[in-house]
C-alpha positions in Angstrom: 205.3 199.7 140.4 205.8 199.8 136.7 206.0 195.9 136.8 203.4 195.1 138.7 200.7 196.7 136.7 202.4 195.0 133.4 201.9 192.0 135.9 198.6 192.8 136.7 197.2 193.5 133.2 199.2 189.9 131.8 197.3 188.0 135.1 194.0 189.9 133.8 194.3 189.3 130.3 195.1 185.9 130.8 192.2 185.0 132.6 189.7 186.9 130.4 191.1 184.8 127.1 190.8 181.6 129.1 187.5 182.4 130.0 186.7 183.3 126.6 188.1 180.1 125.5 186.3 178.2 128.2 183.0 179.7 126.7 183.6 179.2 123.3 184.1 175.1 124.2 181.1 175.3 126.3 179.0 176.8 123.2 180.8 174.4 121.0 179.6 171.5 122.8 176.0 172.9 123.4 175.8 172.8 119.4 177.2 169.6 119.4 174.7 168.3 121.8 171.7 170.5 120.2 172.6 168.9 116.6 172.2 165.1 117.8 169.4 165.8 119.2 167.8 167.1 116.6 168.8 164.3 115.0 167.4 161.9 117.5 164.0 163.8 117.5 163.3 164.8 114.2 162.5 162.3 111.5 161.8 164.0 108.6 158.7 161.5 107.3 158.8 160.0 103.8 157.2 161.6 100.8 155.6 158.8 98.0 158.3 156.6 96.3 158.1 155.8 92.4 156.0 153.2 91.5 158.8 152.6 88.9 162.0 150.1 89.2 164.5 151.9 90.0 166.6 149.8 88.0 165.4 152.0 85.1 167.8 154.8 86.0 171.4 154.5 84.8 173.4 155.4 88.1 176.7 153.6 89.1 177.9 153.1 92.4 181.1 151.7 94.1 181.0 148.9 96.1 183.5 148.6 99.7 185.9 147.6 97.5 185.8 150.1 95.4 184.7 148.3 92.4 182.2 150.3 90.1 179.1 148.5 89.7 175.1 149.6 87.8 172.1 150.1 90.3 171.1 147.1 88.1 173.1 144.6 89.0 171.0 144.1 92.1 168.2 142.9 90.1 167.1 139.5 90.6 167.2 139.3 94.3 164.9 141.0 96.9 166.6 144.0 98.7 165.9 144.9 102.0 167.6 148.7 101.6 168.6 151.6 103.1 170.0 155.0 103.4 172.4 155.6 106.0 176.0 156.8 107.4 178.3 155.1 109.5 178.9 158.4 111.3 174.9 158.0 112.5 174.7 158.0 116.6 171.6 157.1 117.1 168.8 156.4 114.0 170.8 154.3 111.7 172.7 151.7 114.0 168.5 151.0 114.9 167.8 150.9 111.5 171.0 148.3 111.0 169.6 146.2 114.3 166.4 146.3 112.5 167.9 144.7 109.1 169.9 142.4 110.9 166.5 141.3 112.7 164.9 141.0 109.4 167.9 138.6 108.1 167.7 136.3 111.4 163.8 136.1 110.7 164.4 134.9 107.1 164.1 131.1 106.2 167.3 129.6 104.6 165.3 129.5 101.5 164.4 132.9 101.2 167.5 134.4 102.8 169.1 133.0 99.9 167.0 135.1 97.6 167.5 138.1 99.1 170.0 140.9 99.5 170.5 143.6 102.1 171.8 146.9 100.4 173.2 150.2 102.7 173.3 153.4 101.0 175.6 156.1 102.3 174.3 159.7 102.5 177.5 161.0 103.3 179.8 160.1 100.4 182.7 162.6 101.7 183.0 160.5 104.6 182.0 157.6 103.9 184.5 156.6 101.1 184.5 152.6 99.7 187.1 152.1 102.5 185.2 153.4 105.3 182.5 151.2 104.3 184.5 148.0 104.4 185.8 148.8 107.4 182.0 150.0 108.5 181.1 146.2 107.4 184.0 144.4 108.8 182.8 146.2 112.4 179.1 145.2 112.2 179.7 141.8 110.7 178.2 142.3 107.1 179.3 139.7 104.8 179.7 139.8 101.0 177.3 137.2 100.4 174.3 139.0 101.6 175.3 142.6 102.1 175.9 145.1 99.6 177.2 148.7 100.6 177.5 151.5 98.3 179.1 154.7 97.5 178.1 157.4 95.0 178.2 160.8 94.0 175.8 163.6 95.4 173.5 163.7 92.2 172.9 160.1 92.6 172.2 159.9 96.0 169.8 162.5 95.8 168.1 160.5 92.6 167.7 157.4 94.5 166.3 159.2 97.8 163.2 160.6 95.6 162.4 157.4 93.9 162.0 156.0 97.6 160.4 158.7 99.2 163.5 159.3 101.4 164.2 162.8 102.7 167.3 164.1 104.1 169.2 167.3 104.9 172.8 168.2 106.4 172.4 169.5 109.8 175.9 170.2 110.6 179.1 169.0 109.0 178.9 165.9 110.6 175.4 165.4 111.5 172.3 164.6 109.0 168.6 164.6 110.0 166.6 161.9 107.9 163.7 159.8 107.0 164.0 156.3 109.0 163.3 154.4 106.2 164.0 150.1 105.0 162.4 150.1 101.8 161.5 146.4 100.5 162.4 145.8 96.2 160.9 143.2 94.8 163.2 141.3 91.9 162.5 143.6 89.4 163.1 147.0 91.8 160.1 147.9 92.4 159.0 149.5 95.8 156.8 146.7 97.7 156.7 147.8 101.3 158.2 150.7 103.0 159.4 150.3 107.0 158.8 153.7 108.3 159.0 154.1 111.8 161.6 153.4 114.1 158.9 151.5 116.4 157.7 149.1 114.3 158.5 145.7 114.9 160.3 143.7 111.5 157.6 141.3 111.9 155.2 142.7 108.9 158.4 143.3 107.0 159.9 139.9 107.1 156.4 138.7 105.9 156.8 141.0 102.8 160.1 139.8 102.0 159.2 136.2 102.1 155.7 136.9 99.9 158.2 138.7 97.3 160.6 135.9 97.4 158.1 133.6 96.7 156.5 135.5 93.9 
């Protein structure tokens, strides 16, 4: 008799921990599913970006190779850039298909003035290799893509000179501002792509007026 209630109480217990656990996944994966789609529905808007280049702050970023380069050595060329991370499910591969359309709608002329630059949010993650590897995936050449790495502080400079807001909503999850900011030559902010609806069509008009200017 002894037995079977030690029996009895191992059957129970069993059951109540795997329930327990069962609940605990079920949670996990509500949070999961609750975070990304927060992330799908809330863009967090812009706020003004600096009428300033941003080539006048002294940052220094890695490339995917994990060479250290100045925010100013991308002066000379337009940029079509923006803040992103390659962990992104659903906001930034857009935004990429969006820059990609940009590029395709570019005359050989102009294309050749220009420069596409990605900006990683998520610099514990997304490490110079990841990037390469990020590039090598979505077919981002070196000639006319530029991807960089940096540190918190300047990630968080060059957000507020564009007017681009973000914010960790999990450990791997950001909301964000879906945002392709145009530079002219000399940095300087010429048009702003705000909305995931819009069509590149204004935006490749931009980019070929700056070129051209």
């Amino acid at each position: 008799m002894k037995n079977v209630t030690i029996l009895t109480l191992f059957v129970a217990g069993s059951l109540f921990f795997s329930s327990c656990s069962e609940e605990e996944k079920k949670q996990q994966d509500k949070d999961t599913k609750d975070n990304h789609s927060a992330h799908s529905n809330m863009d967090m808007g812009t706020s003004e970006p600096s009428d300033g280049s941003i080539y006048h702050i002294n940052s220094r970023w890695k490339n995917r190779y994990g060479t250290t380069i100045n925010i100013d050595s991308l002066k000379g060329k337009v940029q079509i850039l923006a803040m992103v991370y390659t962990s992104c499910e659903y906001a930034c591969p857009r935004i990429l298909a969006d820059m990609k359309r940009i590029q395709d709608g570019l005359p050989a002329q102009v294309l050749g003035q220009t420069n596409f630059t990605i900006v990683s949010i998520d610099p514990a993650r997304d490490t110079p290799g990841k990037l390469k590897q990020f590039a090598e995936e979505n077919d981002l050449n070196n000639e006319h893509w530029t991807l960089l790495h940096g540190n918190n502080g300047n990630i968080l400079e060059l957000a507020a000179l564009l007017g681009f807001r973000y914010k960790r909503i999990s450990e791997t999850d950001f909301t964000h501002s879906n945002l392709i900011t145009i530079l002219n030559k000399k940095g300087e902010v010429i048009y702003q792509r705000k909305k995931l609806v819009e069509k590149p069509t204004e935006t490749i008009k931009k980019v070929i007026e700056a070129a051209s200017g």
